[in-house]
N, C-alpha and C positions, 0 to 999 in steps of 0.2 A: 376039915371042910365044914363041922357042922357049927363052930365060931363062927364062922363066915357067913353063912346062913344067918344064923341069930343078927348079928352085925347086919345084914340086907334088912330080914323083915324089921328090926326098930329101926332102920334108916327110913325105911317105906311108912313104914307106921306114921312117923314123927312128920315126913315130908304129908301123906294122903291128910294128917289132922290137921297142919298148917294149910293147906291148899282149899278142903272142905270148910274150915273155919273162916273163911274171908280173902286170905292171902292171895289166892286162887281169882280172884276178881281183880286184882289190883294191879293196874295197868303197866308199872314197871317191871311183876315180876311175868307177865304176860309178853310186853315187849322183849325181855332179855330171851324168855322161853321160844318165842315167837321165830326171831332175827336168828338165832343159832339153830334154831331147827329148818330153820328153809332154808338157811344158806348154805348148812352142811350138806343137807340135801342134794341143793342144786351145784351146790362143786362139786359134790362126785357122782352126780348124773342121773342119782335116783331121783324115784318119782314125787315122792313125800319122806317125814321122819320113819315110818315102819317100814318104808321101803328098806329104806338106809342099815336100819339095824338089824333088817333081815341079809341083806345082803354082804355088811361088811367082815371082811376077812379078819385073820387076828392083828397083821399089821395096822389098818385101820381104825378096832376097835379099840388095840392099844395106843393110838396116837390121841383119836377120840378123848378118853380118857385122860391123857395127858392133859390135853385142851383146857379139857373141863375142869381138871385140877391147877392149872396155873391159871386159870383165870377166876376162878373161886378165891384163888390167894389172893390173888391183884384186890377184888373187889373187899374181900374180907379185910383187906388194911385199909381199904377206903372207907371202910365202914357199911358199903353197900350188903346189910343182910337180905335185902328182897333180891339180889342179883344172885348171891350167893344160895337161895331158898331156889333159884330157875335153876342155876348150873347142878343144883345137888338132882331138883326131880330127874335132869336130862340123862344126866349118868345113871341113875337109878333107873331110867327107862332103859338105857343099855345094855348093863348090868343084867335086867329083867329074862334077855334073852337066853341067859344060862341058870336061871331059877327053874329047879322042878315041887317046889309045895305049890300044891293044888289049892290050896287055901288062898294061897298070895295071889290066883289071877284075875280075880276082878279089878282089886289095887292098882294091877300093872295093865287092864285093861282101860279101867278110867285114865292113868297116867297116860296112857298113847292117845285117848282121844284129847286129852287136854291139850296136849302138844301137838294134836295135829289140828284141833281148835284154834293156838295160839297161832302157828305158825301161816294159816290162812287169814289170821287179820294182819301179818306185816307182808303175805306176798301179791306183789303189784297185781292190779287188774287189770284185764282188757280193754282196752278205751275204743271204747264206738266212737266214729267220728262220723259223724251223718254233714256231708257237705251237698247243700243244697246247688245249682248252678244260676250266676246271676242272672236277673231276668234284662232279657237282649232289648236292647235300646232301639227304638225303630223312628227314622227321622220322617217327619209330614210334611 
């Protein structure tokens, strides 16, 4: 277990220094982070990402995971690293929910607001429609 650990906190490390360093601004790897966190969200009827990974059971988390694993491949043969740099944080936010060093939880806390950052710039908003009524036509 404590390989495993090691293996989190340099995956965390290595995502928190790309993401602080600029990456983190960059609107593809925002959109990818954005579109998978709401959407996952909202198909399984949570409220937001923290909902979700508070909530999800082990079959979900391991399906989750898979997700984010075949579609890291797809993107990594395409060459897409900033897609790959979103899918890695999201698992990593996942993942996070079974980390117990106390050291690690600012990291995992920035990483949830990022993604729950992201994820409210690609979900749709409320559209006010303010419909005025034509003004009535009066014959002289």
């Amino acid at each position: 277990m404590a390989e495993r650990d090691e293996i989190f906190r340099d995956r965390l490390v290595a995502v928190m220094t790309a993401l602080n360093g600029g990456e983190g601004r960059d609107p593809a790897v925002r959109r990818i982070v954005g579109s998978y966190a709401y959407r996952m969200a909202k198909e399984s009827g949570a409220r937001n990402w923290a909902d979700l990974k508070a909530r999800a059971d082990s079959v979900t988390y391991d399906s989750m995971l898979k997700i984010f694993r075949e579609q890291s491949e797809k993107l990594q043969l395409a060459g897409d690293s900033k897609g790959v740099r979103g899918l890695e944080a999201l698992a990593l936010s996942l993942i996070a929910r079974h980390q117990k060093q106390g050291d690690l939880l600012p990291g995992i806390s920035f990483l949830d607001r990022y993604i729950d950052e992201c994820a409210s710039l690609v979900k749709p908003t409320a559209r006010v429609v303010v419909s005025t009524p034509a003004p009535r036509r009066t014959r002289h």
